[in-house]
C-alpha positions in Angstrom: -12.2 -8.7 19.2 -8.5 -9.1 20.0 -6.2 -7.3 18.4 -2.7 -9.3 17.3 0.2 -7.7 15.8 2.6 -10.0 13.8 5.7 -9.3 12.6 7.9 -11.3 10.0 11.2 -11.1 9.2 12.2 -11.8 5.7 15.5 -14.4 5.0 15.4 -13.7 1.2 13.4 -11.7 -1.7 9.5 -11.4 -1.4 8.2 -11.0 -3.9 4.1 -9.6 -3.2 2.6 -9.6 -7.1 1.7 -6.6 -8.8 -1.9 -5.6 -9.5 -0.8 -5.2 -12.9 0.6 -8.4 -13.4 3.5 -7.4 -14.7 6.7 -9.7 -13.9 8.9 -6.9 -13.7 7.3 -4.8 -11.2 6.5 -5.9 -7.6 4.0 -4.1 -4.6 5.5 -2.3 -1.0 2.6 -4.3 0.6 1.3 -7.5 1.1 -2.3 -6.8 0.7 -4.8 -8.4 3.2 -6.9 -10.4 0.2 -3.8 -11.7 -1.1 -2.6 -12.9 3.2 -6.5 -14.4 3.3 -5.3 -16.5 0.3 -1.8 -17.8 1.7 -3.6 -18.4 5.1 -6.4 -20.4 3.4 -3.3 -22.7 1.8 -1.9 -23.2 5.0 -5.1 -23.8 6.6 -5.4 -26.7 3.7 -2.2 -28.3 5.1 -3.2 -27.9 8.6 -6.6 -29.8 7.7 -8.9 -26.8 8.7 -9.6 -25.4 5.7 -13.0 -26.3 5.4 -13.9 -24.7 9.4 -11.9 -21.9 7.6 -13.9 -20.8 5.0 -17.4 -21.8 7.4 -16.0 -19.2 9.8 -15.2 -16.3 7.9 -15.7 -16.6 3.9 -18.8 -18.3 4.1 -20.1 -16.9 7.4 -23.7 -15.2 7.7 -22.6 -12.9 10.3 -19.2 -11.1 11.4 -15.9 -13.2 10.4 -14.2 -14.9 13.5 -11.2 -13.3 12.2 -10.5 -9.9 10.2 -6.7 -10.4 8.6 -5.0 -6.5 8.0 -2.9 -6.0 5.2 1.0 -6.2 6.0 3.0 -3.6 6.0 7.1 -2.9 6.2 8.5 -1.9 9.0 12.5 -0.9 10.0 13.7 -1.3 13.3 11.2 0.3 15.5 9.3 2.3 13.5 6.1 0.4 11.7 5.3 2.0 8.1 1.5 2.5 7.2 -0.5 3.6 4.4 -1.5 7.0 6.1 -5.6 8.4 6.2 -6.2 9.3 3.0 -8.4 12.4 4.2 -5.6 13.8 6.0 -2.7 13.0 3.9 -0.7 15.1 2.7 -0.1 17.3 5.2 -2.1 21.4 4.5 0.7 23.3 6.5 3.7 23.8 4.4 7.0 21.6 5.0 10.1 21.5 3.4 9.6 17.6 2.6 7.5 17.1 -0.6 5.0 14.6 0.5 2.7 13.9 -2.4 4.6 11.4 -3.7 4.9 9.2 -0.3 2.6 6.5 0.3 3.8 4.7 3.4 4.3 7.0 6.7 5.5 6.0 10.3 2.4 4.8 12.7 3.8 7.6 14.8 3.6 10.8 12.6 -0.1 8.9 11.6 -1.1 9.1 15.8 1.3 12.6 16.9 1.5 14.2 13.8 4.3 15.7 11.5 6.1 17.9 14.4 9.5 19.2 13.7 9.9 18.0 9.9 13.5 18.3 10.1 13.5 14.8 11.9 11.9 13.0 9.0 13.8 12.3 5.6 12.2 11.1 2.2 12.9 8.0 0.4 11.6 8.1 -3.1 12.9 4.8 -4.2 10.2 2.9 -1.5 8.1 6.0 -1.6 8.4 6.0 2.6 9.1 9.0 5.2 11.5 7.1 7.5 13.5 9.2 10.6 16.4 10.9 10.0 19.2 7.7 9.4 16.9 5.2 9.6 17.8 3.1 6.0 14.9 1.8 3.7 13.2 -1.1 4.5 13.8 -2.8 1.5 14.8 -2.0 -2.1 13.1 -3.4 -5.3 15.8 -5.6 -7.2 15.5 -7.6 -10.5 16.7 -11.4 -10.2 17.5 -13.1 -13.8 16.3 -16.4 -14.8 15.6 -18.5 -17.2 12.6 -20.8 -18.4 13.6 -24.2 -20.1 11.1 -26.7 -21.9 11.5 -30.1 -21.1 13.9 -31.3 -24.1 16.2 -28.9 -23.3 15.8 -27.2 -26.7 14.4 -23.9 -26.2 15.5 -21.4 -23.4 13.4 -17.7 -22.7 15.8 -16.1 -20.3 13.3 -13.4 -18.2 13.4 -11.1 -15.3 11.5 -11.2 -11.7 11.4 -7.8 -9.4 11.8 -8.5 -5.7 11.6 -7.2 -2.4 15.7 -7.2 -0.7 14.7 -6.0 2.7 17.4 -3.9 5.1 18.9 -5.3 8.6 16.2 -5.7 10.8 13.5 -5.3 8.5 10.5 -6.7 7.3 6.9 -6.9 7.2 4.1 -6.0 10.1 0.4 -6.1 10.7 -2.4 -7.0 12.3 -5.2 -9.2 12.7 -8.5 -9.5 14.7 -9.9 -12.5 16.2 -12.6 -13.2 18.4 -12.2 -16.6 18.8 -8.9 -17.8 21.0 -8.9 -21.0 19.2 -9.1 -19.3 15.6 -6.4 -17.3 16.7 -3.6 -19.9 18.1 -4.9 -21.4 14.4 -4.0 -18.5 12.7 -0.6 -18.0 14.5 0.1 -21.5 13.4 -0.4 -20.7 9.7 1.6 -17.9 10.0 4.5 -20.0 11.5 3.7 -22.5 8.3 4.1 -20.1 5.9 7.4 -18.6 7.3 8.4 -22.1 6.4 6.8 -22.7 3.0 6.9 -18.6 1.8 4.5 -15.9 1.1 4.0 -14.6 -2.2 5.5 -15.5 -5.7 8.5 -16.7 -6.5 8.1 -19.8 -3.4 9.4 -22.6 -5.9 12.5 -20.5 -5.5 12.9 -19.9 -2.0 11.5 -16.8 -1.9 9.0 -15.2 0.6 10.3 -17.0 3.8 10.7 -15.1 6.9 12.1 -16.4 10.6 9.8 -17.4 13.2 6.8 -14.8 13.3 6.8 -12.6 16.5 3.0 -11.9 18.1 2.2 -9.7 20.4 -1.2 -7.9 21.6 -1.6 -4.6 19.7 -4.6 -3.2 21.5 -2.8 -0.2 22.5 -0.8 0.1 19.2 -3.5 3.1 17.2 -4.7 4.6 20.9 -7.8 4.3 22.6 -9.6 6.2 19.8 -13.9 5.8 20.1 -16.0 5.0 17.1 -17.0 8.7 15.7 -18.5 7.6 12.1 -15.1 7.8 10.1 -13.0 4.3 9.8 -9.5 4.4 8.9 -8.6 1.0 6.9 -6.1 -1.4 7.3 -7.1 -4.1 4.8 -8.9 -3.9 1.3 -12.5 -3.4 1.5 -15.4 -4.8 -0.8 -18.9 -3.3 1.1 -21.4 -5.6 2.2 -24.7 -4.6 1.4 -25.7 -4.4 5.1 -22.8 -1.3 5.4 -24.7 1.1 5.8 -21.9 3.6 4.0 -22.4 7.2 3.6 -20.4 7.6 -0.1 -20.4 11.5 0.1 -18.2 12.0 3.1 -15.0 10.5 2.9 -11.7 9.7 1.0 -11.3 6.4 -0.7 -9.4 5.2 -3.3 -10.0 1.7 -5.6 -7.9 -0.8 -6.8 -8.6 -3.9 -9.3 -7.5 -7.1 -7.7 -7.0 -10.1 -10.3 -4.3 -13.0 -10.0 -4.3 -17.0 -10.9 -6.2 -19.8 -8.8 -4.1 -21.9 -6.4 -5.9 -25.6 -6.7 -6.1 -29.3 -7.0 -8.8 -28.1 -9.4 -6.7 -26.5 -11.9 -4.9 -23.3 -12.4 -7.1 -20.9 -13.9 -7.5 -16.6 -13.6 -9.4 -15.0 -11.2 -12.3 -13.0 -12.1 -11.0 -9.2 -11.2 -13.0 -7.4 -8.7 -12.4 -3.2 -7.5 -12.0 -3.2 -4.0 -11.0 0.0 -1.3 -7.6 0.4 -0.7 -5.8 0.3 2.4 -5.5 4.1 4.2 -9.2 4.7 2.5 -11.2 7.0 5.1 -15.2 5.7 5.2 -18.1 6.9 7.2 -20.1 5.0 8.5 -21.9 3.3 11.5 -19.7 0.3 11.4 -18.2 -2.0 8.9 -18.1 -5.4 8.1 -17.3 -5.8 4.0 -17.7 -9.6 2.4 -16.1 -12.2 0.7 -16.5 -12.1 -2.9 -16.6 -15.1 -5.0 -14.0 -14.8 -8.3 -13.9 -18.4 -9.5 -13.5 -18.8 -13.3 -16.8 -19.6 -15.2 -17.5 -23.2 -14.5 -14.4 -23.6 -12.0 -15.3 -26.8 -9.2 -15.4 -24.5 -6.2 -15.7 -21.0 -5.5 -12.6 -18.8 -4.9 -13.0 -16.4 -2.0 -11.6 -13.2 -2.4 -11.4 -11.4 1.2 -13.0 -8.5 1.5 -13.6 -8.1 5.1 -12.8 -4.8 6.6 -10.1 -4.4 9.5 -10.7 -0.7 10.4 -10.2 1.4 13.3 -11.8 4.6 14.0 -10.5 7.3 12.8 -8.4 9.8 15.3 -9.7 13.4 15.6 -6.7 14.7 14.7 -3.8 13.6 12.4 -0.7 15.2 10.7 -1.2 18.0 12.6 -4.1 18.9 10.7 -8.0 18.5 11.0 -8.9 15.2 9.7 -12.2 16.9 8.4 -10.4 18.7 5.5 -12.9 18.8 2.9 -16.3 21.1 2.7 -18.3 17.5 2.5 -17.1 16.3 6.0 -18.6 19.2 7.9 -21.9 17.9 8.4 -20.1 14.9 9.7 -17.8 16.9 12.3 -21.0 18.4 14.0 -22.2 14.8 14.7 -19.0 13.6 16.2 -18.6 13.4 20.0 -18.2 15.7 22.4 -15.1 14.5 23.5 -13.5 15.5 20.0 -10.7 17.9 20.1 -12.8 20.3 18.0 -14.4 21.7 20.7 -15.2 25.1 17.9 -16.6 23.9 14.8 -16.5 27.9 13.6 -12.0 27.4 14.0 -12.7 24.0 11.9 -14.7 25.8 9.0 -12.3 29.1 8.9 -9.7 26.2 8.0 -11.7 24.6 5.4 -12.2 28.5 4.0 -8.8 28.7 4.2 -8.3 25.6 1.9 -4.6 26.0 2.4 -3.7 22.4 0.4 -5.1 24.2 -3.2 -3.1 27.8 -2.1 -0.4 25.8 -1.7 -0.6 23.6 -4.8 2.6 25.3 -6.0 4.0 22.4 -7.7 1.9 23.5 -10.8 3.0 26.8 -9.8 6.3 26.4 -10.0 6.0 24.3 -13.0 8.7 26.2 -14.0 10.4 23.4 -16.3 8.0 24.3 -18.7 8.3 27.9 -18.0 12.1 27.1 -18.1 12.3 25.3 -21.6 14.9 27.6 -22.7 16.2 24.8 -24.6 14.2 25.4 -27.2 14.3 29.1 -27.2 18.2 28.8 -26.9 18.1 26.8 -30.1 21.5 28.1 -30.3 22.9 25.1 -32.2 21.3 26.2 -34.7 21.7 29.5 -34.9 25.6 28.9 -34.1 25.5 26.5 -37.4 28.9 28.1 -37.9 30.8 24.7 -38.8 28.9 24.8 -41.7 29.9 28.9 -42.2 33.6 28.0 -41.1 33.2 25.6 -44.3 36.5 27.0 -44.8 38.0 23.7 -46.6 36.6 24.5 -49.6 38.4 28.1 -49.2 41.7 26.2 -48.1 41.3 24.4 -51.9 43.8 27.4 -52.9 46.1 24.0 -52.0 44.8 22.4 -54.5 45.5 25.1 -57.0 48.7 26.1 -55.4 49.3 22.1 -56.4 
């Protein structure tokens, strides 16, 4: 299947919904189920809906086309949500990298390196290079809702996405199919019209003219080993064969509101993989699920469909195979792996540097450090109430 990397280029606030629902909180990435959904509106527009849905929701087999999830990206360098089975880091760096949750595609391929070059930005939660600004910041726009007879106003708040200069979102998607994929190109280029996301009554989620260009060298030439690194949300098929004991995954509850001429109505919610989720097995193909309301007209696909690539040998400068579980699993990759001495791989696995190093509860030394409360010295230096002295100055009043 081809691989396609888009890029978009916001011209206002995006505004991808919170899994919590919340109005006052917004996501860092556009998540693949939710870019299945916008695509299927456009496709509605473009009058292929229906060859749409035959070709990948409602397909027997593989899906003519796997969407990824989008991602930001700042100037050059393309932010991903990193392998969770090598992320964080075991060797020690001055950056505290618990906390971040996108990486550059770079440090995900070459590793950490010199970690003076990379700077942490807490507010996005990304490791960007030294002066590179933040893709985008969340901000909260004001507005106001008001009923038809003009007597009753609720004035609320909306977070956003205000992206940087030359910033924006990126992904990729898979097609194997060349008429599917001018199709999905021209949905993209539709919804850079119409927006992406909440908020488009507004104006928001628009982007210039989408960029496309072939990203089959963009993650390497890596070979199929048994581990896949995803790039979309995942709900397993029950062909996927899926070997839950090896591994690092994560889950997330998807919900959200139908978009149709049917009626406007919640989703039923569904737990699906998360994007940078590590999964062994032989291959994977993940489903559609259907989460129409009870008694809704149609169903309402959900995407599930993995977009994954195999997982490199060798990430963050670290053995991808980090956990005691996974060494079954290194013995059966291929020769060509660049663990050529799987005695070196288990010494490190002995070594289990990452919970040596799991100093922050160590160094919890704010609670060590609440000397506030044994320096209760306010009240022990309740001398105000010793200095009472007015009632000795009241010689005053008898001096009156």
């Amino acid at each position: 299947m081809a691989l396609i990397e888009v890029k978009l280029r916001p011209t206002g606030p995006w505004r991808p919904g919170h899994a919590a629902g919340d109005r006052e909180r917004v996501d860092a990435v556009y998540h693949s189920d939710a870019l299945f959904s916008a695509i299927t509106l456009a496709m509605r527009s473009l009058g292929w809906m229906e060859e749409w849905l035959d070709v990948t929701a409602r397909v027997a087999g593989d899906p003519v086309v796997r969407l990824g999830s989008l991602f930001p990206f700042v100037g050059k360098t393309r932010l991903v949500a990193p392998p969770k089975s090598a992320w964080p880091p075991a060797q020690a760096t001055r950056l505290y990298l618990h906390g971040i949750s996108l990486v550059p595609l770079e440090v995900v391929k070459s590793g950490l390196g010199d970690d003076s070059r990379w700077n942490i930005d807490g507010e996005c939660g990304c490791l960007l290079p030294n002066g590179a600004p933040a893709p985008f910041r969340v901000r909260m726009r004001t507005a106001a809702a008001v009923d038809r007879l003009g007597t009753a106003v609720e004035p609320h708040k909306t977070a956003c996405l205000e992206f940087s200069q030359n910033a924006g979102f990126w992904g990729v998607f898979q097609s194997s199919d060349r008429e599917w994929e001018s199709r999905v190109k021209a949905a993209f280029r539709l919804l850079a019209d119409s927006g992406f996301g909440g908020e488009r009554s507004r104006g928001w989620g628009r982007a210039a003219e989408p960029t496309f260009t072939d990203a089959s060298q963009l993650f390497g030439q890596g070979k199929a080993n048994g581990l896949w690194w995803l790039l979309s949300l995942y709900s397993p098929d029950a062909t996927d064969a899926v070997d839950w004991s090896k591994g690092e995954f994560a889950a997330t509850t998807r919900g959200g509101w139908t978009d149709s001429p049917a009626g406007v109505a919640a989703k039923k919610h569904v737990r699906l993989l998360s994007e940078g989720s590590v999964i062994a097995a032989p291959a994977l193909r993940g489903r559609a699920v259907d989460v129409a309301p009870e008694n809704f007209a149609h169903p309402v696909w959900r995407n599930g469909f993995a977009l994954a690539i195999p997982l490199p040998t060798a990430v963050v400068g670290q053995p991808i195979l980090a956990e005691a579980d996974f060494q079954s699993a290194l013995n059966e990759l291929p020769g060509e792996t660049v663990f050529s001495e799987p005695e070196v791989v288990g010494e490190a696995e002995v070594v289990a540097e990452p919970e040596a190093i799991v100093e922050p509860e160590a160094i919890v030394e704010p609670e060590a450090v609440v000397e506030p409360e044994a320096v209760v010295e306010p009240e022990a230096v309740v001398e105000p109430e010793a200095v009472v002295e007015p009632e000795a100055v009241v010689e005053l009043e008898a001096v009156v």
